[in-house]
ZAMARGU-4260 file (C-alpha; in steps of 0.2 Angstrom, whole numbers, plus 5000, padded with zeros to 4 digits):
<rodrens>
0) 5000/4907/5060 | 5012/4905/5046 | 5008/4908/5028 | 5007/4893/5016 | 5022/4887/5007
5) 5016/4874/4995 | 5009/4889/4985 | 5010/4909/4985 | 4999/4921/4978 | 4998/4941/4975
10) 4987/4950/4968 | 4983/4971/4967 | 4968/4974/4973 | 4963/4986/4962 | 4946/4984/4957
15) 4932/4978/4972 | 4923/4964/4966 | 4903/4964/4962 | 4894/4967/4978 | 4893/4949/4989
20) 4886/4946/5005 | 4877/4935/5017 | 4860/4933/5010 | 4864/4941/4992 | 4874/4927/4986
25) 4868/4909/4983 | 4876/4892/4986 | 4880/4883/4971 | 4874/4863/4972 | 4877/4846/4967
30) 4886/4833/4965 | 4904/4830/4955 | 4917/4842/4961 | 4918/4847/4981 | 4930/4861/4989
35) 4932/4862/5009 | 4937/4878/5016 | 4940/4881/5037 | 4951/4896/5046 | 4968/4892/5052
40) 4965/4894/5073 | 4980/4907/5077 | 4986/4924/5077 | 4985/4933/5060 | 5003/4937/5052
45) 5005/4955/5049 | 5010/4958/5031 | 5012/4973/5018 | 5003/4972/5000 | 5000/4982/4985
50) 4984/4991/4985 | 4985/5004/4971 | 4998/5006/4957 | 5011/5013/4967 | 5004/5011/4986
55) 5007/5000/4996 | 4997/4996/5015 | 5002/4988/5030 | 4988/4973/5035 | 4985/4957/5040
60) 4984/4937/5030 | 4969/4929/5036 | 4974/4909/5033 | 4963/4898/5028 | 4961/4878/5025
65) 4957/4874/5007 | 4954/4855/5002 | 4950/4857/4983 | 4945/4842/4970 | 4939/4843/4951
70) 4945/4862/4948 | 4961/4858/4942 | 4969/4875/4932 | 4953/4884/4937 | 4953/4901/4942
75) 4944/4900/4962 | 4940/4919/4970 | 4944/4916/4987 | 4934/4933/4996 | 4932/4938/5012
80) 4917/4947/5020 | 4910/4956/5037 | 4893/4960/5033 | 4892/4971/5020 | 4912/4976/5023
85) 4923/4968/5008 | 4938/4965/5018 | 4950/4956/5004 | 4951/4942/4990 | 4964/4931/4983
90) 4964/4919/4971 | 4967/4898/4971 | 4970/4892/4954 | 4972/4870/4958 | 4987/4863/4950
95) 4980/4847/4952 | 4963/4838/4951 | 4966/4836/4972 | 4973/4852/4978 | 4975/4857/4997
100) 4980/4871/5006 | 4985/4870/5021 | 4985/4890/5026 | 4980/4898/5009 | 4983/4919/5014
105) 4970/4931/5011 | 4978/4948/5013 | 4967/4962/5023 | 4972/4979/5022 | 4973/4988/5039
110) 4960/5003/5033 | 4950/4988/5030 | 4948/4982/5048 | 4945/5000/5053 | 4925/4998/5046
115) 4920/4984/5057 | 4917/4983/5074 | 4929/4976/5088 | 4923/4958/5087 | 4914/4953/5072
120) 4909/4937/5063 | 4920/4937/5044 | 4914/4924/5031 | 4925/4919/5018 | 4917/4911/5001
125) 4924/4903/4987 | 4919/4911/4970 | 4913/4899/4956 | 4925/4904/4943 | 4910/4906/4929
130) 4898/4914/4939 | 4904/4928/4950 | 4889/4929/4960 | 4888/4913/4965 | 4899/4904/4981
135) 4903/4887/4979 | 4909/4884/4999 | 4909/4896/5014 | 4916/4897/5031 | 4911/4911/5046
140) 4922/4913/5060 | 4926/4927/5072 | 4939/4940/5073 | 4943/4952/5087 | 4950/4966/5081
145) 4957/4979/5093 | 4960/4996/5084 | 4976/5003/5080 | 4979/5021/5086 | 4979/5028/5066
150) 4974/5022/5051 | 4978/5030/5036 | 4964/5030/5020 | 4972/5031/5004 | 4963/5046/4992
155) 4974/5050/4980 | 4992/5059/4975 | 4997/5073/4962 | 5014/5075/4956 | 5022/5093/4949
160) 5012/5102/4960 | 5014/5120/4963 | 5014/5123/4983 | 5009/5138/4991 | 5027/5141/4994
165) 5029/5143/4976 | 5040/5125/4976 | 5035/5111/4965 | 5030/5095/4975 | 5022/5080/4977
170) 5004/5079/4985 | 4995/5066/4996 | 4978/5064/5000 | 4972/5052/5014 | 4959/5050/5026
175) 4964/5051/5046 | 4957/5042/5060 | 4963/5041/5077 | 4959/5032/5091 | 4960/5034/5111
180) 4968/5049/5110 | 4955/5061/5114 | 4959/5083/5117 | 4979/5076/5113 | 4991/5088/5103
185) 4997/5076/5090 | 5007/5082/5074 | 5006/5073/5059 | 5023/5070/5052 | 5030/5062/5037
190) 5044/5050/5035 | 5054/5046/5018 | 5061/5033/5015 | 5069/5021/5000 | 5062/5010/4990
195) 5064/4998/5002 | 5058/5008/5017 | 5075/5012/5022 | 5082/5026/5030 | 5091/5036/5019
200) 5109/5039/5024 | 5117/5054/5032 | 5125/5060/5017 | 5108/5058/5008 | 5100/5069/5021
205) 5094/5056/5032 | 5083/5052/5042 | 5072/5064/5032 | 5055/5069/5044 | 5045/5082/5038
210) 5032/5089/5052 | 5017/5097/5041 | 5004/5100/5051 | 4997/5098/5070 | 4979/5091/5076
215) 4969/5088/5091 | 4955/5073/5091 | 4938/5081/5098 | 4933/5063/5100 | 4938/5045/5105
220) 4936/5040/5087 | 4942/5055/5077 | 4939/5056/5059 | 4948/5069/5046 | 4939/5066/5029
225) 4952/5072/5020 | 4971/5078/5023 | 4982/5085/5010 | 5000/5079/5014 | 5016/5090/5002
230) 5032/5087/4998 | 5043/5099/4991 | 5054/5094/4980 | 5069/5102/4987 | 5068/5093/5003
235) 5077/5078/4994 | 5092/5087/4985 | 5103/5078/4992 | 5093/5062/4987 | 5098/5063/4969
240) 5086/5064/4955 | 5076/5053/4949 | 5079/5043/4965 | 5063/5032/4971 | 5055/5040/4989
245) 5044/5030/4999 | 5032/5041/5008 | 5024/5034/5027 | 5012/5049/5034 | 5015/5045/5053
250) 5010/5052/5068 | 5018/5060/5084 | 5009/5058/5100 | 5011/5069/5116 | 5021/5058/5123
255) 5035/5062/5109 | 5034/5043/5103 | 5034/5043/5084 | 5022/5029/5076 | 5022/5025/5058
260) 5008/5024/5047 | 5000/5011/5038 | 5000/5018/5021 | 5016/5018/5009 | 5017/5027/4994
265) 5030/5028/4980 | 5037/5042/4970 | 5052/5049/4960 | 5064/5064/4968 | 5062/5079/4957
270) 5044/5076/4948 | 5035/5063/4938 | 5041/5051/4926 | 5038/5063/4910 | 5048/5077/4920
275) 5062/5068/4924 | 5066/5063/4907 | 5064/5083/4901 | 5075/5087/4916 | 5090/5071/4911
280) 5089/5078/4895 | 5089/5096/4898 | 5104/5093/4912 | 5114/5078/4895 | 5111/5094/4885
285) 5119/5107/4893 | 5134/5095/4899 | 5137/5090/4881 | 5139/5107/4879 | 5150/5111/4891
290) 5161/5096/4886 | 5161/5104/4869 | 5166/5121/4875 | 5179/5110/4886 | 5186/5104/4870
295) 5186/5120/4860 | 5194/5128/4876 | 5208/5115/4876 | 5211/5114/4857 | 5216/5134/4859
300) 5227/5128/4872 | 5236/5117/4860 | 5238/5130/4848 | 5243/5144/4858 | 5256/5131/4865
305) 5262/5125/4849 | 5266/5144/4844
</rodrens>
């Protein structure tokens, strides 16, 4: 399933919209302006969004067939839903008075798919752009969703923090579920990366894995509430300051095979943005001062020579 190309849309999902579900939404009638909407048949793309100010997930575009007439520079909500579960939402905005999308993409986060069931019936509803709480169109389809082996919850991060080891570091909190590997030794590693999720380089200290803690699932479907991921701040020296570090909490199975997480989250070598400019100018300071004690050092020079 390819994603359309006649338009492109992102959008942070940020804020969940007003509740909507089957039954608590009513379908708007009458005559005048008409909208279609159908799923693309196919294999959904995987993909990677922006969730949160600085995080990013790994996901999945659902694609949908929107034929849209009279709604022309109108804002269109375009959510999807299984049962209760709020699984995503982008929005159309129709350039013209007849507007189709062939495969219009609705992003769902991975830790989205983790709440419903295996094989479930999703329905996706246009918004009426003055009403939220009213659906113009809907379609219902099924997905089948087999789950992942670990799905990472995003919680929450601090920067500067003081870690037990009396280092300064950045903290992540997130949610942990595991799948299918019941009574298994796992350890839950984390990879950092650049900006661009890259390996940094040898001379960086790369690849840079740090192994923080080990678990062992009681159950098929184990759930840790809440994990507290650090980071100390001198384990990116050779980084360089200020640089941008993309954090994946993975795992590492019995099997020694490393999986990466679904969760990406950004932050800066050496502290937040308010402590790296202290720092830079702390660290312009004290070489313009050594420059100045450089040139009074060599203006003695000058005149012991000149003697």
């Amino acid at each position: 399933m390819r994603r359309a190309t006649e338009f492109r849309f992102s959008r942070l999902l940020l804020l969940v919209p007003l509740a909507l579900s089957a039954g608590c939404a009513e379908l708007l009638n009458g005559g005048g302006p008409s909208i279609g909407v159908a799923p693309v048949g196919g294999d959904y793309e995987r993909g990677v969004a922006s969730v949160r100010p600085r995080v990013e997930e790994d996901g999945f575009y659902v694609a949908l067939k929107l034929d849209v007439e009279g709604y022309k520079g109108r804002q269109l909500p375009v959510q999807v839903w299984a049962g209760n579960v709020f699984l995503g939402e982008e929005i159309a905005e129709p350039t013209y008075d007849a507007s189709i999308w062939k495969a219009f993409p609705v992003f769902v986060p991975k830790s989205r798919f983790i709440k419903i069931p295996k094989s479930a019936d999703v329905v996706a509803y246009v918004i009426a752009p003055d009403n939220a709480r009213t659906y113009i169109q809907k379609t219902t389809f099924n997905v089948t969703n087999p789950p992942p082996d670990q799905v990472w919850e995003f919680l929450g991060y601090r920067e500067d923090v003081s870690l037990p080891t009396g280092e300064r570091g950045f903290q992540l909190k997130a949610k942990l579920n595991v799948i299918r590997h019941k009574d298994e030794d796992i350890q839950v590693v984390l990879l950092l990366r650049d900006w661009a999720r890259r390996e940094f380089e040898p001379q960086e200290g790369g690849p840079i894995r740090l192994n923080v803690m080990s678990l062992r699932p009681r159950w098929e479907h184990t759930v840790w509430k809440e994990l507290t991921l650090s980071v100390p701040y001198t384990a990116l020296d050779r980084v360089g300051l200020g640089r941008t570090v993309v954090l994946t909490p993975s795992i590492r199975f019995s099997n020694d095979s490393l999986q990466a997480g679904n969760l990406h989250v950004r932050f800066y070598e050496g502290g937040s943005l308010t402590t790296l400019r202290e720092r830079i100018g702390d660290e312009a300071r004290n070489l313009n001062e050594r420059i100045q004690y450089l040139q009074r050092q060599i203006e003695a020079i000058k005149k012991e020579t000149a003697r």
